[in-house]
C-alpha beads as a LAMMPS data file, in Angstrom:
LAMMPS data file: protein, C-alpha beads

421 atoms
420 bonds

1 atom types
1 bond types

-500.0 500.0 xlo xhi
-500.0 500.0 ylo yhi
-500.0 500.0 zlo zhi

Masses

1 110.0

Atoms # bond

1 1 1 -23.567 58.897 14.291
2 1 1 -26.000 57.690 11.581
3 1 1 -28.988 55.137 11.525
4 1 1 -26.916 52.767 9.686
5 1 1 -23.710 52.639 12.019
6 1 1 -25.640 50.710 15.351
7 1 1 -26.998 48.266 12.472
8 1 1 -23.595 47.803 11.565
9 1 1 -21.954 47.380 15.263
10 1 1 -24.601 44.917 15.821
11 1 1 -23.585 43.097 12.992
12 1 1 -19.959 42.910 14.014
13 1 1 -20.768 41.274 17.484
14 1 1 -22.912 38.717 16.110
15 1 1 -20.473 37.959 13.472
16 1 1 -17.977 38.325 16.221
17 1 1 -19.905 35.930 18.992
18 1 1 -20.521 33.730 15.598
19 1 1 -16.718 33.392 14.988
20 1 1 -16.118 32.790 18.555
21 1 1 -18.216 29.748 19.125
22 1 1 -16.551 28.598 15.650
23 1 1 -13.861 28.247 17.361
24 1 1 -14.746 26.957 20.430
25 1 1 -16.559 24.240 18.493
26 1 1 -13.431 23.609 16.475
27 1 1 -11.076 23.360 19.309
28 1 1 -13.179 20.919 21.213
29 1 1 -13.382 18.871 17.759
30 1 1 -9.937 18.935 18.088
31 1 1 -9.245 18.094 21.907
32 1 1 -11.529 15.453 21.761
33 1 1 -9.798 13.969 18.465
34 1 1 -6.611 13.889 20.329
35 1 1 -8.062 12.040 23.053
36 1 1 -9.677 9.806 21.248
37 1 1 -6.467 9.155 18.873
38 1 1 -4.734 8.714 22.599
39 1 1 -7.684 6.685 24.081
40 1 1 -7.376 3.828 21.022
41 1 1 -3.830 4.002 20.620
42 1 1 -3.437 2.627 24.593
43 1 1 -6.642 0.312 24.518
44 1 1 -6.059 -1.128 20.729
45 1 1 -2.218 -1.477 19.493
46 1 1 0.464 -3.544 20.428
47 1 1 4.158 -2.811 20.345
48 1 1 5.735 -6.098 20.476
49 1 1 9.640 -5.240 22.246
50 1 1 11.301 -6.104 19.333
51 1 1 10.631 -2.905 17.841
52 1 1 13.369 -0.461 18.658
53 1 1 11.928 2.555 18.256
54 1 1 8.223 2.302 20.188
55 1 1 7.888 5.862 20.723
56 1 1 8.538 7.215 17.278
57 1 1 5.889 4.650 15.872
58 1 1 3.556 5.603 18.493
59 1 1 3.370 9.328 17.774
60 1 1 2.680 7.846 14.234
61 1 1 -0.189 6.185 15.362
62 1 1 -1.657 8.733 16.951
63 1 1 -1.476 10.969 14.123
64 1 1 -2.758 8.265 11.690
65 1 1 -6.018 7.939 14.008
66 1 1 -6.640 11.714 14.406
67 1 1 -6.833 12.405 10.393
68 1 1 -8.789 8.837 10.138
69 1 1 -11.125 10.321 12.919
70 1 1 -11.221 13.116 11.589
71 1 1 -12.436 11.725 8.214
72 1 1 -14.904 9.868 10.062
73 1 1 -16.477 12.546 11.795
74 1 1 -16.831 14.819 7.901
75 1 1 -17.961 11.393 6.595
76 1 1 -20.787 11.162 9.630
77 1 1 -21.728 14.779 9.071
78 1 1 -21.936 14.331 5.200
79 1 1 -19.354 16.830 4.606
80 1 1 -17.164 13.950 2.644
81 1 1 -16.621 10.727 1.954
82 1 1 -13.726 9.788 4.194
83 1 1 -11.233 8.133 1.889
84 1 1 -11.609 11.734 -0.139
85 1 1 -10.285 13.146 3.176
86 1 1 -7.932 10.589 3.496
87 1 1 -6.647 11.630 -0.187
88 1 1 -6.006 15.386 0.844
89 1 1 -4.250 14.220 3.775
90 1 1 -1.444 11.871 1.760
91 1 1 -1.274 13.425 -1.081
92 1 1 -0.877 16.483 0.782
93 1 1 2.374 15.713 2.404
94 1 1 4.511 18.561 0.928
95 1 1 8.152 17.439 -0.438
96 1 1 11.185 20.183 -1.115
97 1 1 12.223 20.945 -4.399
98 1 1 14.091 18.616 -6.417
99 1 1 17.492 19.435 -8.360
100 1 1 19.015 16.426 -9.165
101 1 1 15.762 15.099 -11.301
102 1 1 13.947 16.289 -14.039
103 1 1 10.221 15.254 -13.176
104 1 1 7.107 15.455 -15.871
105 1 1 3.469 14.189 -15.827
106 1 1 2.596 12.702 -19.115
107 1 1 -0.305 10.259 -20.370
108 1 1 0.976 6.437 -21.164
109 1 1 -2.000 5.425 -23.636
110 1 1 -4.610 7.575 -21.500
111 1 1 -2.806 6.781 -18.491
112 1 1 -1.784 9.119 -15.826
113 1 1 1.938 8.487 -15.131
114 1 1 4.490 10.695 -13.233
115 1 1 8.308 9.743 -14.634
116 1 1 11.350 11.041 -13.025
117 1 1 14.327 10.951 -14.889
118 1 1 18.069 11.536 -13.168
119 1 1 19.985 14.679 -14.606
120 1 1 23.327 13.169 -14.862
121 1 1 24.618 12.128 -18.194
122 1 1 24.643 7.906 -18.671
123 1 1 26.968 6.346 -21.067
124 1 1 23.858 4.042 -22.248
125 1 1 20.299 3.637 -22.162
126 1 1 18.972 3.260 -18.364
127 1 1 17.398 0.823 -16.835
128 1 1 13.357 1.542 -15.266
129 1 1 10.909 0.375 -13.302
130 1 1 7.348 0.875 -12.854
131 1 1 6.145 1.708 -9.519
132 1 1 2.645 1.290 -8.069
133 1 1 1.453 3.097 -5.130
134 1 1 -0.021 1.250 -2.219
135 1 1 -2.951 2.622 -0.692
136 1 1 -5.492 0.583 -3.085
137 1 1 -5.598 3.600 -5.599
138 1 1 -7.906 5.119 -2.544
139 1 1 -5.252 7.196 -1.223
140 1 1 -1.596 8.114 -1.383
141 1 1 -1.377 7.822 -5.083
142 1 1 1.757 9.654 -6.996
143 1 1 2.108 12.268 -5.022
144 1 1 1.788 10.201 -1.516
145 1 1 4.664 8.528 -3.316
146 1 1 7.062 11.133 -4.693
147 1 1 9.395 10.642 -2.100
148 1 1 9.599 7.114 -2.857
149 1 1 9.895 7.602 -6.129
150 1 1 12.654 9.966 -5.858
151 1 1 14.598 8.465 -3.811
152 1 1 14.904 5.021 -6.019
153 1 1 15.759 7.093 -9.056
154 1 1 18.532 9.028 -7.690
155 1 1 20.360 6.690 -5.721
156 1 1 20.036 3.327 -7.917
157 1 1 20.156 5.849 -10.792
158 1 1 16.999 4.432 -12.907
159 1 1 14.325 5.982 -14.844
160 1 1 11.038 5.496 -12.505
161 1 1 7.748 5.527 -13.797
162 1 1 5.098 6.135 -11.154
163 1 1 1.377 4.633 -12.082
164 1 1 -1.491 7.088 -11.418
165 1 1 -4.038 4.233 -11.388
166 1 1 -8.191 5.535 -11.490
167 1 1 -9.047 6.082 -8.188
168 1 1 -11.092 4.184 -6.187
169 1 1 -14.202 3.284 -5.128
170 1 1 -15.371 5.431 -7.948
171 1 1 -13.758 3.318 -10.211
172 1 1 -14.185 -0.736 -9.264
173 1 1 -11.732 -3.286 -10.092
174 1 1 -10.122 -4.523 -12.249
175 1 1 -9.758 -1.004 -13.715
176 1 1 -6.655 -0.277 -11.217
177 1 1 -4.822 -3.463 -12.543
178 1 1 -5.489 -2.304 -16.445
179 1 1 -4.321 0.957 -15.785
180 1 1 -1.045 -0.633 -14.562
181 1 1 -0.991 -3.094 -17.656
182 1 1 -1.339 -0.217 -19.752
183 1 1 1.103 1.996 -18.571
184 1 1 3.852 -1.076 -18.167
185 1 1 2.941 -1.721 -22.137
186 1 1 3.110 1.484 -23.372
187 1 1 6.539 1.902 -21.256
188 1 1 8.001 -1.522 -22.456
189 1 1 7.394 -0.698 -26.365
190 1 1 8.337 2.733 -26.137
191 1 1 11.244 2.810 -23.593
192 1 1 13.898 4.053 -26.066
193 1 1 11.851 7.435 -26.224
194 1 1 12.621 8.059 -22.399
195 1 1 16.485 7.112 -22.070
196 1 1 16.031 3.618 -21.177
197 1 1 16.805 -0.176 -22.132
198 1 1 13.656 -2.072 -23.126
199 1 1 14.805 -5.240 -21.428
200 1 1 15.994 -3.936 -18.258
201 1 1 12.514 -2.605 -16.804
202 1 1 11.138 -3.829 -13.999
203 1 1 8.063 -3.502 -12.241
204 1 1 7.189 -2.712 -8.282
205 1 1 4.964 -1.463 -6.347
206 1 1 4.670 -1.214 -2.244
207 1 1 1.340 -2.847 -0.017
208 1 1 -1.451 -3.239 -2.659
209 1 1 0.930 -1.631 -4.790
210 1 1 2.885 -5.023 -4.442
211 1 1 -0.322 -6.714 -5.437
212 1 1 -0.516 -4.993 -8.333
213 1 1 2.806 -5.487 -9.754
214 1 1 2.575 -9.196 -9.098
215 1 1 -0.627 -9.006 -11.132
216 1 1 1.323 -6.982 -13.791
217 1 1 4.008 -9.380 -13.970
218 1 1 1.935 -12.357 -13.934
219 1 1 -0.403 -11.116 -17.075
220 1 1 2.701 -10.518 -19.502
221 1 1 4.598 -13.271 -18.336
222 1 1 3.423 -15.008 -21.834
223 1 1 3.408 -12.360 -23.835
224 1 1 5.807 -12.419 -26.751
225 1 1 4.886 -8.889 -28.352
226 1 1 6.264 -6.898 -26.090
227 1 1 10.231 -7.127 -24.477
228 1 1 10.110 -9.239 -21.324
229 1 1 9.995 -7.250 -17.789
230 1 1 13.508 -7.728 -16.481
231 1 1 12.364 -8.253 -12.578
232 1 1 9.536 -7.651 -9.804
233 1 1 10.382 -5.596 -6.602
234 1 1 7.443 -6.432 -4.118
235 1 1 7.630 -4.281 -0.703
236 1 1 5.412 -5.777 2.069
237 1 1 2.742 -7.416 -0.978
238 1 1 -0.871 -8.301 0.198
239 1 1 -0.810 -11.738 -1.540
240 1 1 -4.026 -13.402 -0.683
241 1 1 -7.345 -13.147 0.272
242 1 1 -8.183 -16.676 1.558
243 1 1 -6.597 -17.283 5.143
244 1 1 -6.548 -14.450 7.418
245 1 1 -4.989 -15.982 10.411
246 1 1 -1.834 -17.158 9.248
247 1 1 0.867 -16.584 11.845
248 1 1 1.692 -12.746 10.735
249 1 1 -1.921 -12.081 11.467
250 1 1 -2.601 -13.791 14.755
251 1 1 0.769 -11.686 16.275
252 1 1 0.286 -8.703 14.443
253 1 1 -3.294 -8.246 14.079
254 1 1 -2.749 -4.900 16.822
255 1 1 0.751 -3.707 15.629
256 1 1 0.132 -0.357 13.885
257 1 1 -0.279 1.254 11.381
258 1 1 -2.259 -1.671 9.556
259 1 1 -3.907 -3.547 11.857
260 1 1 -5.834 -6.494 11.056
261 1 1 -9.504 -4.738 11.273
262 1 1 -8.370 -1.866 9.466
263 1 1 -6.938 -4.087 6.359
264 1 1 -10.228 -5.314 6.311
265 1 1 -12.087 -2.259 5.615
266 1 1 -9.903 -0.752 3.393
267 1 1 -10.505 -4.059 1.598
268 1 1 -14.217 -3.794 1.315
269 1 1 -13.616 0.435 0.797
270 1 1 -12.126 -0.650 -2.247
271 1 1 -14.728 -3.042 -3.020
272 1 1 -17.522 -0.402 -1.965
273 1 1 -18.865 -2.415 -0.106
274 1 1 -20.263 -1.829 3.290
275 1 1 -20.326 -5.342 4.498
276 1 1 -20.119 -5.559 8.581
277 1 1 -19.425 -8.795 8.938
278 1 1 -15.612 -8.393 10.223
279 1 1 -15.613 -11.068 12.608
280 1 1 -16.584 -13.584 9.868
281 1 1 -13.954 -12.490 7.484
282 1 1 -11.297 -12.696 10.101
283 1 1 -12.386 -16.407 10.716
284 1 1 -12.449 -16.997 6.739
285 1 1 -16.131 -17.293 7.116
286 1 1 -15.960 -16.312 3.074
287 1 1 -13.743 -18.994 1.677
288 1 1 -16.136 -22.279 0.537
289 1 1 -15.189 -25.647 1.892
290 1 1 -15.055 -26.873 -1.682
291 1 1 -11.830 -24.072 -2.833
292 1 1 -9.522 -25.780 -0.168
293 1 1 -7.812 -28.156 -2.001
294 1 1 -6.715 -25.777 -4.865
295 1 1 -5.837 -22.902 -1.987
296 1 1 -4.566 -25.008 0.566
297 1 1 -1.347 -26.443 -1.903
298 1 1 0.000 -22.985 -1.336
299 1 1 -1.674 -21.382 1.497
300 1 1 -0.927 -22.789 4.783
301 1 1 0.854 -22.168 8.041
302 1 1 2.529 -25.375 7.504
303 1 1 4.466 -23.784 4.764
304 1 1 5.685 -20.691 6.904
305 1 1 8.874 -21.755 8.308
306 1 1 8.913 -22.503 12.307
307 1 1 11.219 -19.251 12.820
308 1 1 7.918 -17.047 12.146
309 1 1 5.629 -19.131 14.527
310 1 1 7.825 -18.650 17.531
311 1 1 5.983 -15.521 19.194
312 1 1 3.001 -17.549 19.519
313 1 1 0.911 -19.174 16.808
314 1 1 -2.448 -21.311 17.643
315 1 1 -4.453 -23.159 14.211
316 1 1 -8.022 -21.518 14.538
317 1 1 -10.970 -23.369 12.363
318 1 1 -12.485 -21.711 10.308
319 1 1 -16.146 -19.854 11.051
320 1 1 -19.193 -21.628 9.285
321 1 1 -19.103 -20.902 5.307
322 1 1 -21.550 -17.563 4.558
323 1 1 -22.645 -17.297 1.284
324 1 1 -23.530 -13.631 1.925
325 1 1 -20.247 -13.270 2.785
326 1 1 -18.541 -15.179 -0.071
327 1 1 -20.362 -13.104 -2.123
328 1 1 -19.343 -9.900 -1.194
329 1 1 -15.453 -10.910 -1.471
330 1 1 -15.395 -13.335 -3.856
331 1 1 -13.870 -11.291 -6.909
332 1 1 -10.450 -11.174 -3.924
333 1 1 -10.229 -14.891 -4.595
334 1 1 -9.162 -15.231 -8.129
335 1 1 -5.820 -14.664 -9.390
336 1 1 -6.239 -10.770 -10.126
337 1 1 -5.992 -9.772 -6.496
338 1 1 -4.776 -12.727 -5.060
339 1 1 -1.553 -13.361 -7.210
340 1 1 -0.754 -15.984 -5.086
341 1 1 -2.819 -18.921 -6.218
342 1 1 -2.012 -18.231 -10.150
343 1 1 -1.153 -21.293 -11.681
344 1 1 1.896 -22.968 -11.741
345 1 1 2.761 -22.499 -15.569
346 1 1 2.478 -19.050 -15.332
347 1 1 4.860 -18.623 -11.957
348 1 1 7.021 -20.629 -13.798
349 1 1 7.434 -17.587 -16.300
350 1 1 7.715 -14.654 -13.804
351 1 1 10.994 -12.692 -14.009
352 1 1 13.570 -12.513 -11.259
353 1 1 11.991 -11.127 -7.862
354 1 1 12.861 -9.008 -4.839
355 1 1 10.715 -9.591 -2.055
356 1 1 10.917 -6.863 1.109
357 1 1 8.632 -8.516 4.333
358 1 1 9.079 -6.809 7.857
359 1 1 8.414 -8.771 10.989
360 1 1 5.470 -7.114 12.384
361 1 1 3.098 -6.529 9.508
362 1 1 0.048 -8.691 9.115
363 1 1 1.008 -9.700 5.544
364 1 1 4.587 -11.024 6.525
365 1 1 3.142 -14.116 5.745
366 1 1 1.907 -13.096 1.987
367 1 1 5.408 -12.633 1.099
368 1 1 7.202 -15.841 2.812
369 1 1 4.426 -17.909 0.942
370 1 1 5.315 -16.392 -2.454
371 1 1 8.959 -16.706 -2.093
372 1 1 7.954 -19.989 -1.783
373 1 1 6.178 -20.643 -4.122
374 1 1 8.699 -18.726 -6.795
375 1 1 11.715 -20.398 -5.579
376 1 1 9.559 -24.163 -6.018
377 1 1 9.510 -22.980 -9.534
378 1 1 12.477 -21.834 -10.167
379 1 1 12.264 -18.108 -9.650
380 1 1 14.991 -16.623 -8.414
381 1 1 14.058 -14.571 -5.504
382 1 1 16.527 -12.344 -3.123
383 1 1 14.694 -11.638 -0.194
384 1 1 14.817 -8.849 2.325
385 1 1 13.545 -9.141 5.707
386 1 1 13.615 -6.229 7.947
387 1 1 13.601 -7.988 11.544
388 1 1 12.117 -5.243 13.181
389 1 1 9.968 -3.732 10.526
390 1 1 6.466 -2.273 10.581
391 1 1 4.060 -2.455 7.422
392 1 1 4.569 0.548 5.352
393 1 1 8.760 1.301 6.147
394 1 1 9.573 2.540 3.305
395 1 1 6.656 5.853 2.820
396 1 1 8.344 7.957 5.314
397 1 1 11.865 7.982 3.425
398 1 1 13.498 11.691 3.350
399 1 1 11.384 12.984 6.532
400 1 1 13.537 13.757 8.909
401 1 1 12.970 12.853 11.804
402 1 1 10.012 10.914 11.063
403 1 1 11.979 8.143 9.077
404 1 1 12.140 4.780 10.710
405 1 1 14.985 3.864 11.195
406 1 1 15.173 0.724 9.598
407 1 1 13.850 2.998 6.585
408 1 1 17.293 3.614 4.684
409 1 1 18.706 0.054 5.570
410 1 1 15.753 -1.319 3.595
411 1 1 16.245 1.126 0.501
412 1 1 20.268 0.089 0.758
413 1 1 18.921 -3.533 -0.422
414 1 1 16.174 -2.621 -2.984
415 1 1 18.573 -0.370 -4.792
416 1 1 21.526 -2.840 -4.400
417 1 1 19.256 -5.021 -6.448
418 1 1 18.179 -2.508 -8.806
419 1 1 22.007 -1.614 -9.634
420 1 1 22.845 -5.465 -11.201
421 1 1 19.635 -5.405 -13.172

Bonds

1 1 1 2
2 1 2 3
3 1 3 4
4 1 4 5
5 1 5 6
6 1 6 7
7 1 7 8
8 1 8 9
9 1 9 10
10 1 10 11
11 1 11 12
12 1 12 13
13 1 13 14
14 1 14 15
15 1 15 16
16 1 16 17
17 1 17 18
18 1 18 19
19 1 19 20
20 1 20 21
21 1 21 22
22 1 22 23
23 1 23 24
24 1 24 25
25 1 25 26
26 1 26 27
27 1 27 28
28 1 28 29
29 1 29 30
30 1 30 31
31 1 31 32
32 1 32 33
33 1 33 34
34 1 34 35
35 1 35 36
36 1 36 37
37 1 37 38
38 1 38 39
39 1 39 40
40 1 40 41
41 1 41 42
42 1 42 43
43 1 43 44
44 1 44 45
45 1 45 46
46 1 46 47
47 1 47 48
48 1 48 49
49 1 49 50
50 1 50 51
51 1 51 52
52 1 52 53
53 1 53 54
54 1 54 55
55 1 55 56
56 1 56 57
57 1 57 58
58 1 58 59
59 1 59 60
60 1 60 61
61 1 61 62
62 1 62 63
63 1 63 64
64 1 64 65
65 1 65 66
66 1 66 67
67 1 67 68
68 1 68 69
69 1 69 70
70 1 70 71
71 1 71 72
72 1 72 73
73 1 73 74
74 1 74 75
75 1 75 76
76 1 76 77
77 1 77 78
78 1 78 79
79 1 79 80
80 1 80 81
81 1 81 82
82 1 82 83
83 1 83 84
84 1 84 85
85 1 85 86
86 1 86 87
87 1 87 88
88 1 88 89
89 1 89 90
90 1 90 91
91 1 91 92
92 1 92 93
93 1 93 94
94 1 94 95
95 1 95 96
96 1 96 97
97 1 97 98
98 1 98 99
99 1 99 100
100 1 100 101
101 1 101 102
102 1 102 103
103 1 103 104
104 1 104 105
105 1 105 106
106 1 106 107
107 1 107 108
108 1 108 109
109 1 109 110
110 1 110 111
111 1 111 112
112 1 112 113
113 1 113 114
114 1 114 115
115 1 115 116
116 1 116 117
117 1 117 118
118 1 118 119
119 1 119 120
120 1 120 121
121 1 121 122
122 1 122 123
123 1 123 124
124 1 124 125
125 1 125 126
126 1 126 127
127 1 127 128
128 1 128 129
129 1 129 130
130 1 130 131
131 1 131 132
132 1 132 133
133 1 133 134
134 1 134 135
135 1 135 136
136 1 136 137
137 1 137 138
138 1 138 139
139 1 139 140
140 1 140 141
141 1 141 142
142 1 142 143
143 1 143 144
144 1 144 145
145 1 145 146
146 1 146 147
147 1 147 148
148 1 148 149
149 1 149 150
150 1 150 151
151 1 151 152
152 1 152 153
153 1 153 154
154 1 154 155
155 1 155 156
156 1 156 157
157 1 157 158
158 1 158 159
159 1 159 160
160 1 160 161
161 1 161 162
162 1 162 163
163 1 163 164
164 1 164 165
165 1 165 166
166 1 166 167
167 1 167 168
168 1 168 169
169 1 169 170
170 1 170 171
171 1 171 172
172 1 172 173
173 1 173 174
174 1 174 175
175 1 175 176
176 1 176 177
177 1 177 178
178 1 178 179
179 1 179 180
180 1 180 181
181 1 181 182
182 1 182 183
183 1 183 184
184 1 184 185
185 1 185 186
186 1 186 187
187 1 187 188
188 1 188 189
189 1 189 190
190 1 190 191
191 1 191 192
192 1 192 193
193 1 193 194
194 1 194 195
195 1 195 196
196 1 196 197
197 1 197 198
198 1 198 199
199 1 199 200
200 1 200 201
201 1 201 202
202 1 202 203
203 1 203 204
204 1 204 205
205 1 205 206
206 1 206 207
207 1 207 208
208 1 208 209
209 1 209 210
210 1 210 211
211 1 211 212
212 1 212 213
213 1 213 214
214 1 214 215
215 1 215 216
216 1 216 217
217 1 217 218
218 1 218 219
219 1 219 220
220 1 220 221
221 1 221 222
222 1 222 223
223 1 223 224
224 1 224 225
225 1 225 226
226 1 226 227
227 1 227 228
228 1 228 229
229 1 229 230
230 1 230 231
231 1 231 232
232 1 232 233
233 1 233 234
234 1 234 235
235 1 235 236
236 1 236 237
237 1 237 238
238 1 238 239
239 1 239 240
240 1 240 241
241 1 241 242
242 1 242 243
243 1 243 244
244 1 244 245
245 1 245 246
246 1 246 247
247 1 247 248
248 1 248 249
249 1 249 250
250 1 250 251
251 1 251 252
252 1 252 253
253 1 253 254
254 1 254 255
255 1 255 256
256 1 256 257
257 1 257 258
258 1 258 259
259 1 259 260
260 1 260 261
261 1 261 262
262 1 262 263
263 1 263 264
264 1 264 265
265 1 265 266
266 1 266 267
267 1 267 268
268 1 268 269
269 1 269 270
270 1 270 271
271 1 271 272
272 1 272 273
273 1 273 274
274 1 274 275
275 1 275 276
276 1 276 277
277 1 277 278
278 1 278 279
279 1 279 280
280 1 280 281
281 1 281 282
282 1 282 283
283 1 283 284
284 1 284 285
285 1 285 286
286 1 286 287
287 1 287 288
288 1 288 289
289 1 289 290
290 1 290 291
291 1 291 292
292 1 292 293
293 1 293 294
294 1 294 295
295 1 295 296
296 1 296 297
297 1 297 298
298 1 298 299
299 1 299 300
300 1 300 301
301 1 301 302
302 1 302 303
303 1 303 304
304 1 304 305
305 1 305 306
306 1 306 307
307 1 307 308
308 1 308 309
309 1 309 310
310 1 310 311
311 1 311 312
312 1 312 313
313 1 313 314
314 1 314 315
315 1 315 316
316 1 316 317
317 1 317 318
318 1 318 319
319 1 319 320
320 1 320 321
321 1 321 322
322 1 322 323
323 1 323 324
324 1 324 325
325 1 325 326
326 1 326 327
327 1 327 328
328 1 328 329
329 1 329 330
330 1 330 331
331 1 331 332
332 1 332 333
333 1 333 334
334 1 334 335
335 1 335 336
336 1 336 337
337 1 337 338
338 1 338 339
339 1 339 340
340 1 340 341
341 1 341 342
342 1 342 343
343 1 343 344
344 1 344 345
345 1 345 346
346 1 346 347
347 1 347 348
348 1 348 349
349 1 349 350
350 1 350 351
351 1 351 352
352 1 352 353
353 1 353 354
354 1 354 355
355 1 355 356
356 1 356 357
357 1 357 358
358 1 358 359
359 1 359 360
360 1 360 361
361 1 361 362
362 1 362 363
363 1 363 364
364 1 364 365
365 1 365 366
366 1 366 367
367 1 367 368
368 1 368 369
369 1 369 370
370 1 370 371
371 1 371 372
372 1 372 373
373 1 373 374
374 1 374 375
375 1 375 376
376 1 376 377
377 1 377 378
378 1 378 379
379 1 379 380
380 1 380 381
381 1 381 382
382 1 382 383
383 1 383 384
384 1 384 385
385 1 385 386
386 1 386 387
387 1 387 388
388 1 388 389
389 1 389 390
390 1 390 391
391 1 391 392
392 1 392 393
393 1 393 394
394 1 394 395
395 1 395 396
396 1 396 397
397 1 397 398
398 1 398 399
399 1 399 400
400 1 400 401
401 1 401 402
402 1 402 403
403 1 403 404
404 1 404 405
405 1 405 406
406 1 406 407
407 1 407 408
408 1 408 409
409 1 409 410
410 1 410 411
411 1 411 412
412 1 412 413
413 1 413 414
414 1 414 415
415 1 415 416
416 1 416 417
417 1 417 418
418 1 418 419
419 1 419 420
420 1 420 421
């Protein structure tokens, strides 16, 4: 045996002993992530009866808190930021090969777009639509979305366009809205070059997505240089940023996977902002005395109808105004990301709308008070409610056994509308 071989044992068994408590360290991570994910899933949701499948949502629940802890804990140990976790995670989900669709990314005046176009021949131009990705261009971007995205161009057989907004908090708003604009523009004036009819795109988006696409629609409404979008598909929209305890948020504040709190934060994770005042934003702390009358024409329980308010609905006042607070959220109050308190002459101009709300989300309410407000001026809206629907349905479309199942019977009505457009 030479000098050199003990040198070299010992090195093994360190590196060996080293490896080991690796391990050990990343199993108990683990364990204790799983009981944690367990420990707030009992102590902090609620799964009203009405939803039929409890136990398929719960295991969903779990698994959203173990990759949020998870994030949390790389965040805390300045690893990563943990919406850059939360990006590998979504945009990670893997999808199987696609046959029936031929797929590109391309640029849309600097824009990153995704477009998926359906293989079998059409007697005509198509029609398209524009889809925006929920997840507040933090996470689950395209490709969190490809199974959407797929799915609406095969079976309504339509030339989607999905938006690969910048990315944020890196990038602050209004950049995500512009890059929307952009891409709808480009798509509108050039929609000849990709198979499809000018005047029969539309525009969509699901969760902020929705937001975005109301925002969309909304700024071209007027615009006369460009063809006019043929219709707005919003899936389960956040609306509004002035009254969080309209009925959908007092019952569903704990109903996963967006509960009230966690809303929130993505909110101000958007805004990068760190702002721990949660409490006073739930109370509408940030909304001045002095914006009521404009906000309050529109947005009020009084306009929800009494159907919505039957599992328990009490008026809370508002908490004492903070300026502090005001500050930090004010750019959520105008128009831009709260679509619903545009005014009136520019509703008046908004194409024809599809509206999906599900009963237990916290921003049911958003989309009953938009329908609303379309149909008072003369929108025509066809609206979908899915009776015992959770915020965020339609994502896990094409996953087996992870699919809702109130997941396809919500697609059968979006592409129903699609097909007459």
């Amino acid at each position: 045996m030479t000098s050199s071989e003990p040198s070299f044992l010992a090195t093994r068994m360190v590196l060996g002993q080293m490896l080991g408590v690796l391990s050990y360290a990343i199993l108990f991570i683990l364990c204790s992530l799983i009981a944690w994910a367990l420990y707030y899933d009992i102590t902090r949701t609620h799964l009203p009866p009405g939803i039929s499948y409890t136990a398929k949502l719960r295991l969903a629940s779990i698994l959203v808190n173990i990759f949020f802890g998870l994030a949390l804990i790389l965040e805390k140990l300045r690893i990563c930021q943990r919406y850059k976790v939360w990006r590998l995670i979504f945009n990670g989900i893997p999808t199987t090969k696609c046959t029936t669709l031929i797929i590109k990314d391309l640029l849309f005046d600097n824009v990153t777009v995704r477009v998926y176009w359906p293989k079998t021949p059409a007697a005509s131009n198509r029609r398209g639509m524009v889809f925006i990705p929920g997840g507040l261009a933090i996470f689950a971007g395209i490709k969190g979305y490809e199974r959407v995205c797929r799915h609406i161009a095969l079976k309504s057989d339509t030339v989607v366009v999905s938006v690969g907004c910048r990315e944020a908090p890196e990038h602050p708003p209004p950049s995500q809205q512009l890059d929307c604009i952009t891409a709808t523009v480009h798509f509108l004036k050039n929609a000849q070059e990709y198979g499809v009819d000018p005047h029969r795109i539309s525009v969509g988006g699901d969760s902020s997505g929705g937001t975005f696409a109301a925002t969309v629609c909304q700024r071209l409404a007027t615009r006369k240089d460009i063809p006019r979008l043929r219709a707005q598909l919003l899936f389960y929209p956040f609306l509004q940023a002035f009254d969080f305890n309209l009925p959908s948020y007092q019952q569903n504040e704990s109903v996963p996977p967006l509960f009230k709190k966690r809303m929130l934060k993505f909110g101000l994770q958007y805004l990068n902002e760190e702002f721990k005042d949660l409490e006073g934003m739930m109370r509408n702390a940030h909304v001045a005395r002095e914006m009521e009358p404009k906000y309050r024409k529109w947005i009020h329980a009084d306009y929800i109808p009494e159907e919505f308010k039957a599992r328990g609905y009490v008026p809370v006042a508002p908490a004492p105004f903070s300026e502090k607070l005001h500050e930090v959220i004010k750019g959520c109050l105008e128009d831009v990301l709260s679509p619903l308190v545009a005014e009136d002459d520019v509703i008046h101009e908004l194409p024809e709308t599809f509206i999906l709300t599900c009963e237990y989300d916290v921003l049911r309410d958003d989309g009953l008070l938009y329908k609303k407000r379309l149909e008072d001026n003369g929108v025509p809206v066809t609206w979908h409610h899915s009776k015992d629907g959770v915020h965020g349905i339609l994502y896990p479309v094409d996953c087996g056994p992870l699919q809702f199942p109130n997941t396809q019977p919500s697609f059968h009505h979006i592409i129903h509308f699609l097909k007459r457009l």
